[in-house]
ROMI-995163 format. One line per field, with one value per residue (C-alpha): residue number from 1; residue in one letter; z, x, y. Coordinates in steps of 0.5 Angstrom, whole numbers. Layout:
N
num	[NUM_...];
residuo	[A_...];
zz	[Z_...];
xx	[X_...];
yy	[Y_...];
This chain:
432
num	[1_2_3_4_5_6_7_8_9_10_11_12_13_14_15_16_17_18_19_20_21_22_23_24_25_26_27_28_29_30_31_32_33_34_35_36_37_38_39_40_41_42_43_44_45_46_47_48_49_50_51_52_53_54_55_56_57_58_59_60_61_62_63_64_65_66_67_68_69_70_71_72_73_74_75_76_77_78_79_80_81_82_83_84_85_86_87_88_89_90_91_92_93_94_95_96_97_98_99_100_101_102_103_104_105_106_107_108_109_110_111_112_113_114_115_116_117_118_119_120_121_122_123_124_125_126_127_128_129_130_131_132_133_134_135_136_137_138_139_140_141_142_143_144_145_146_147_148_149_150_151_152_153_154_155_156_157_158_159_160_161_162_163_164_165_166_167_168_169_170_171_172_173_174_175_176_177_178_179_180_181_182_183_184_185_186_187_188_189_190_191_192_193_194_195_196_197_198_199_200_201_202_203_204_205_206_207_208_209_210_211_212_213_214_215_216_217_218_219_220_221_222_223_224_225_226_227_228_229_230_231_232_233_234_235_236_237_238_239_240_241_242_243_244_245_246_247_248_249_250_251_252_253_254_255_256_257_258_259_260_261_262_263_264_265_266_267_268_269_270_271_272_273_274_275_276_277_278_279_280_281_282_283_284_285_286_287_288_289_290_291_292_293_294_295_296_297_298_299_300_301_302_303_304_305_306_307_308_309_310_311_312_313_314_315_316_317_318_319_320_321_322_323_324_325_326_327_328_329_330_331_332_333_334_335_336_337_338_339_340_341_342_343_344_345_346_347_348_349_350_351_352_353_354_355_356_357_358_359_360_361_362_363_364_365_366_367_368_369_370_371_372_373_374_375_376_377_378_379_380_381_382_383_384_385_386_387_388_389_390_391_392_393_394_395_396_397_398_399_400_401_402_403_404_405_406_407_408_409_410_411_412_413_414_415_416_417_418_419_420_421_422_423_424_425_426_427_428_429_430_431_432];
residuo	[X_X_X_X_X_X_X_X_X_X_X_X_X_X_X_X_X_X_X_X_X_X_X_X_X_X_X_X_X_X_X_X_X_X_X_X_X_X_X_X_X_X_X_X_X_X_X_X_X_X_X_X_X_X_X_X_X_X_X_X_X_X_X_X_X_X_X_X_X_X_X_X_X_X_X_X_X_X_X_X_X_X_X_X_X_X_X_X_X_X_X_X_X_X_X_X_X_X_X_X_X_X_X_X_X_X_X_X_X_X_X_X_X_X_X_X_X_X_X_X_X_X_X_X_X_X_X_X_X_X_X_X_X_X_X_X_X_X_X_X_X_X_X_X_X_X_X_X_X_X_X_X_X_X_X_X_X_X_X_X_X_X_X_X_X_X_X_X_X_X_X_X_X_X_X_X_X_X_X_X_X_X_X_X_X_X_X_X_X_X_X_X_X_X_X_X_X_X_X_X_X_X_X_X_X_X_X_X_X_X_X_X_X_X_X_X_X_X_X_X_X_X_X_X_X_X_X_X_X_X_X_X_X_X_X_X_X_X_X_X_X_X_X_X_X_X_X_X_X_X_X_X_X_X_X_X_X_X_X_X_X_X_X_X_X_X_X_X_X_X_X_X_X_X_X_X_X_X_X_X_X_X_X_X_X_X_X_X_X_X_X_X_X_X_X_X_X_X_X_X_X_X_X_X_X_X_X_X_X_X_X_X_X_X_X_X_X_X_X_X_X_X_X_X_X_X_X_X_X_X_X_X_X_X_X_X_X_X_X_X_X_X_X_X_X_X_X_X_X_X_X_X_X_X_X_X_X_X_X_X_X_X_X_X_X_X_X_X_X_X_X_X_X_X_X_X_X_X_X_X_X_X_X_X_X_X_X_X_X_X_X_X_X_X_X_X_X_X_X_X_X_X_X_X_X_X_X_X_X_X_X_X_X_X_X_X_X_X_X_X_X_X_X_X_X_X_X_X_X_X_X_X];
zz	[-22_-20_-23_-17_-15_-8_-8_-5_-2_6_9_11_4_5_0_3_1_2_7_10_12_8_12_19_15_14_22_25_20_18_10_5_5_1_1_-2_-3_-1_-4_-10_-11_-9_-14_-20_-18_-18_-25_-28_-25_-26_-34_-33_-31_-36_-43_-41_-37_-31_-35_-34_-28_-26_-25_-20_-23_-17_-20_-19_-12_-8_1_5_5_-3_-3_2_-2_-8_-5_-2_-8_-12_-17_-17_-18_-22_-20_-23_-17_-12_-7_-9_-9_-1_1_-2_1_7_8_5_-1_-5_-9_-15_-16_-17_-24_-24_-30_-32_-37_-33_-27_-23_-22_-14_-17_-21_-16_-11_-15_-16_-9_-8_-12_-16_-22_-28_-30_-35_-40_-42_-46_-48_-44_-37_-41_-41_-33_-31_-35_-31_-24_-24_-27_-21_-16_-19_-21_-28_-29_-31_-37_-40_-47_-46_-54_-58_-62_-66_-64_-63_-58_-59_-51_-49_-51_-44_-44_-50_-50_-55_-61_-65_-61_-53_-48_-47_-50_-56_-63_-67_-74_-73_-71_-66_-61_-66_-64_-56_-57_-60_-56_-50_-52_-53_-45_-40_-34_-37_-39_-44_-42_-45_-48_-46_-49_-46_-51_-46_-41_-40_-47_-49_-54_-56_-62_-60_-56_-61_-66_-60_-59_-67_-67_-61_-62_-70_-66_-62_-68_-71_-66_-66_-74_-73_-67_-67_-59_-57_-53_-47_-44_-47_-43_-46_-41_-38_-40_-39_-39_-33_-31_-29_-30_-31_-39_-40_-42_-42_-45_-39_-37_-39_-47_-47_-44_-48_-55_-54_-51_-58_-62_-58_-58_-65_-67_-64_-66_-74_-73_-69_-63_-56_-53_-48_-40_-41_-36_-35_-31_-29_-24_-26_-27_-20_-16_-20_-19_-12_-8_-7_-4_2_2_7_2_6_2_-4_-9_-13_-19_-23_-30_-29_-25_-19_-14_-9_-5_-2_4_-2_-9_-14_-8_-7_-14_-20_-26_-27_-28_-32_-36_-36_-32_-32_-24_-23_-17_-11_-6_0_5_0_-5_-8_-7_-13_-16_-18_-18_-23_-20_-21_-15_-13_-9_-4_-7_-9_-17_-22_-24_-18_-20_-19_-24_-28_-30_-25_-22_-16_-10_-6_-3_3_9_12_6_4_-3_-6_-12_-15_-18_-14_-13_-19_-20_-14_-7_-12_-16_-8_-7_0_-5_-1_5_5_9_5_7_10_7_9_7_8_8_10_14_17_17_18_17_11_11_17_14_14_20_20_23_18_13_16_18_13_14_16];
xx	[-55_-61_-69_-71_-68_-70_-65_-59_-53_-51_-43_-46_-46_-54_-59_-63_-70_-72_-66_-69_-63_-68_-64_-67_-75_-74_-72_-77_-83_-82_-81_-85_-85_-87_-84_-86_-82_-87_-83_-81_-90_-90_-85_-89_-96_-93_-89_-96_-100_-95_-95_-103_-101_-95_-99_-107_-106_-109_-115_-115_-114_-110_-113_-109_-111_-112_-111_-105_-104_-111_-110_-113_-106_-105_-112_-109_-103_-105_-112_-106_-102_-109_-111_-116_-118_-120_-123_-125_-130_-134_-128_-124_-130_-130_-124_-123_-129_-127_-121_-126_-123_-129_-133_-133_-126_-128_-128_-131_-129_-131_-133_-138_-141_-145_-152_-150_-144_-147_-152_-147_-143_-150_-151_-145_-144_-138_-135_-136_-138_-135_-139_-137_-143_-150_-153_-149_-153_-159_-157_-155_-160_-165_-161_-161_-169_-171_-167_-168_-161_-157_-151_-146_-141_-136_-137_-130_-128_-124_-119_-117_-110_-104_-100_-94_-94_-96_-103_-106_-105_-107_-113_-114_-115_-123_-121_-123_-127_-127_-130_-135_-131_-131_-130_-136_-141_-142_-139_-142_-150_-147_-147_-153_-157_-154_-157_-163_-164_-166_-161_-155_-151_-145_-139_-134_-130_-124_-120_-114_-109_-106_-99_-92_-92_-84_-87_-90_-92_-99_-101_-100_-104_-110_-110_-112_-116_-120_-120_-123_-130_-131_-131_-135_-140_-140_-142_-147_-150_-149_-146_-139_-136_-132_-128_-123_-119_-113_-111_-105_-100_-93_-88_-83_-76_-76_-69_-64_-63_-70_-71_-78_-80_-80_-87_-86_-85_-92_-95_-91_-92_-100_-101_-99_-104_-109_-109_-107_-113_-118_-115_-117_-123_-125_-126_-125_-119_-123_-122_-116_-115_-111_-109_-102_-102_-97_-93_-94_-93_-89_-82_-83_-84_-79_-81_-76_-76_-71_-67_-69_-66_-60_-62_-56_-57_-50_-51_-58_-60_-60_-66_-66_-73_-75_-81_-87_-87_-95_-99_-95_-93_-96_-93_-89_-93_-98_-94_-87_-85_-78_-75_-68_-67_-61_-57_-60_-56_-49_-50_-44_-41_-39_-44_-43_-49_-54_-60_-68_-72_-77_-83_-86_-93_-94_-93_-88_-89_-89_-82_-81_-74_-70_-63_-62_-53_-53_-47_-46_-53_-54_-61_-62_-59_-65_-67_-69_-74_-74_-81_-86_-91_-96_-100_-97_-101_-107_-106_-104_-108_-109_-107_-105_-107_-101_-103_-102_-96_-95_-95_-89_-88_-82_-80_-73_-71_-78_-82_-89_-94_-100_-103_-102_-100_-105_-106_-109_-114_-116_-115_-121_-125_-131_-130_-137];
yy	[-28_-29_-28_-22_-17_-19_-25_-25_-29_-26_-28_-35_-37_-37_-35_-29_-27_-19_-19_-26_-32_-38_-42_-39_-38_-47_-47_-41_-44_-51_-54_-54_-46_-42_-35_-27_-20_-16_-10_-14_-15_-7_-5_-9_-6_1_0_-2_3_9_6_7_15_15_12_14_20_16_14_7_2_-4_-10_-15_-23_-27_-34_-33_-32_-30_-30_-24_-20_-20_-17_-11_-10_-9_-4_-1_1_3_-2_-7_-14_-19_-25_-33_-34_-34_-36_-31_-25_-27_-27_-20_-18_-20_-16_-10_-9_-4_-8_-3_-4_-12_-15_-22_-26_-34_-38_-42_-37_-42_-38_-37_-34_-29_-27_-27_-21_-17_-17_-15_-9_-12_-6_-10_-17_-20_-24_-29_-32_-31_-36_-33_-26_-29_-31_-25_-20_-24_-24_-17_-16_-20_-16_-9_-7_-5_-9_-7_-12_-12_-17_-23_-23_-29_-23_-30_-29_-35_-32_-38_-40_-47_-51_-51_-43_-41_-38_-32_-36_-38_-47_-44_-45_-38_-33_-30_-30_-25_-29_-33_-26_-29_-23_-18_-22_-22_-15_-13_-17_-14_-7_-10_-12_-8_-10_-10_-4_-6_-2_-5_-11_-16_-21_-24_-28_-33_-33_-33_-29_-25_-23_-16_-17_-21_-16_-10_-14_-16_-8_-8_-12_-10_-3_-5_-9_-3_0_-5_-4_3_3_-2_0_8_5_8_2_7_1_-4_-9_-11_-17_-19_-25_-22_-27_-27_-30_-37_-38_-33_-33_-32_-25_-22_-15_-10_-9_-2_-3_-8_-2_4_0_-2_5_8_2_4_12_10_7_11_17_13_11_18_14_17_13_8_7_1_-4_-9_-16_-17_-23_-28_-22_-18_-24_-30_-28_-25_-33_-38_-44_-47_-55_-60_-65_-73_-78_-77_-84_-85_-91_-90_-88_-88_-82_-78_-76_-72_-73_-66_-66_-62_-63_-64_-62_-55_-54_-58_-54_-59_-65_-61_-57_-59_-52_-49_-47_-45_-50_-48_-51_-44_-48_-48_-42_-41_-49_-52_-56_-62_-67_-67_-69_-70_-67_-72_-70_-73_-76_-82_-81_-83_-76_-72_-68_-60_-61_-65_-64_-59_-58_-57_-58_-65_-65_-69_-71_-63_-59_-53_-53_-46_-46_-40_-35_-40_-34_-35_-41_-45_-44_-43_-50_-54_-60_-64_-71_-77_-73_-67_-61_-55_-51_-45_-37_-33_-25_-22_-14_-12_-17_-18_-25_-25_-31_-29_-37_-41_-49_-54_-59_-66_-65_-58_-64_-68_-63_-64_-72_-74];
């Protein structure tokens, strides 16, 4: 019935979330509210982690892709469950380093590292830095020449793959702002001239074709194409590439109907790509990582907003106005995002209103849904929208001055506050 296994409804026609009444967690911590499973989360680590053991013998590493959703205790959770992390900058490296999560577990990715970025990851003695071009090799080389280390990179690689997912999301084909294409030669000239320096020492290559993918098939083939640069690589330079970084971008369920491939058919069908391939090109099977984010967290959360006004305009549309919107869940307004959108206060009440969900900002296009069947909804009712735990509280914005909310994580009946909601004056604070 719904899209976790971590909701229900209880004898109060009340949604629940990881045993949870939503209607109490909206009284005890205020609305807007955004709530994760904390056993739904450490379910999904293990079943990537256990496809590692089950597909590689152990010979691997899962990456947690902090954009999705980056705080202190996410870090703890997901060290706790034996996985590593990716990060995008030099914030999320802080936050992880600040809970003490090991700096050798620490993938550091982006597209335009800015120098105290890079300096920042060197000095902290992060496991790989993934390279994204070759003016970051450049920076880096000499970053690392200047403090007397030997870097360790991985090359982020353009398989030239559409993965048939949303334009904004794609990012596996030759038009991307990221990484170096394998069509142009460009790749091959990164790879050379990184074994030519003397601070970096080239481990392995990454590519990543996008996100929110159902489908196996690209993910096959980006094992393919990868496993044939190292390949590649190998015939031209005589170097055995020993670590391979498949990425992440397992779809999840947003609304019921969809059905994304269990995560264990992505891992057993590209595993046997993998050991495949290698077993072909007489290559030893690589180090593999890869990095669920969306997938460990996305359908974890729901976010708990308090219904204000009910807009009726007859045969027009009907609004329901909600106390968040754009500043806690921009998706909609960027990519037209689907949510299953209830009533936690009337689960299983008839619905018979079909409403568009307003936010609070002033936008014209601050909607979280439209077409949505809901119950008679009125002042004081909760909304729940469902799979908010990926690429929301990362994307919140203070626009028109609205304090982020606050972050709840639930466990077997039990609620604890992870993110404390903003304030006013934590709104100011860096006014001059």
């Amino acid at each position: 019935m719904f899209v976790s296994d971590g909701l229900n409804i209880n004898e109060k026609n009340h949604l629940t979330i990881g045993g949870c009444d939503t209607t109490e967690l909206a009284k005890e911590f205020g609305t807007s509210l955004i709530v994760y499973d904390e056993n739904e989360i450490r379910k999904n680590c293990r079943a990537f982690v256990g496809s590692i053991q089950k597909n590689y013998n152990g010979n691997g590493r899962v990456l947690y892709a902090s954009k999705a959703f980056s705080c202190k205790e996410i870090y703890r959770i997901v060290n706790d469950e034996n996985m590593g992390i990716d990060v995008v900058s030099g914030g999320e490296l802080y936050t992880a380093l600040s809970v003490g999560f090991p700096a050798e577990k620490i993938c550091f990715h982006g597209n335009n590292k800015k120098h105290s970025e890079l300096t920042e990851a060197v000095d902290a003695g992060v496991g790989r830095i993934v390279v994204d071009n070759l003016t970051e090799l450049e920076s880096l080389n000499r970053i690392a020449g200047e403090k007397g280390k030997k870097v360790s990179i991985m090359f982020r690689i353009k398989p030239g793959i559409d993965a048939h997912t949303h334009d904004f999301v794609r990012t596996g084909q030759i038009d991307s702002k990221f990484g170096l294409a394998l069509e142009t030669g460009e790749a091959m000239q990164g790879v050379k001239t990184a074994l030519a320096m003397e601070n970096v020492e080239l481990k392995g290559v990454h590519c990543h074709i996008g996100s929110q993918i159902f489908d196996i098939d690209p993910f096959e083939l980006a094992a393919e194409v990868m496993m044939k640069f190292i390949k590649d690589i190998k015939d031209e330079t005589g170097v055995t590439i020993t670590e391979l970084n498949l990425g992440g971008g397992f779809g999840i369920k947003y609304l019921v109907d969809d059905k994304p491939e269990a995560y264990e058919n992505y891992m057993d069908n590209v595993a046997k790509i993998v050991n495949k391939k290698a077993e072909e090109y007489s290559l030893p099977v690589p180090f593999i990582y890869i990095e669920p984010g969306r997938s460990i967290v996305g359908a974890t959360a729901i976010t708990l907003y308090t219904v204000g006004a009910v807009k009726r305009i007859p045969n027009i549309r009907n609004y329901v106005s909600v106390d968040g919107g754009m500043v806690d869940n921009p998706r909609y307004i960027l990519y037209q995002s689907d949510y299953e959108v209830v009533c936690a206060n009337k689960i299983n009440n008839e619905k018979a209103l079909t409403a568009t969900i307003a936010g609070k900002c002033c936008e014209s296009g601050d909607l979280i849904q439209e077409n949505v069947q809901l119950p008679e909804v009125e002042a004081g009712d909760i909304l729940a929208v469902l799979s908010t735990g990926a690429y929301n509280y990362s994307m919140a914005s203070n626009y028109n001055r609205i304090p982020r909310p606050p972050v709840v994580m639930v466990k077997d009946g039990q609620a604890r506050l992870i993110i404390k909601g903003e304030s006013y004056e934590d709104i100011i604070k860096n006014d001059i």
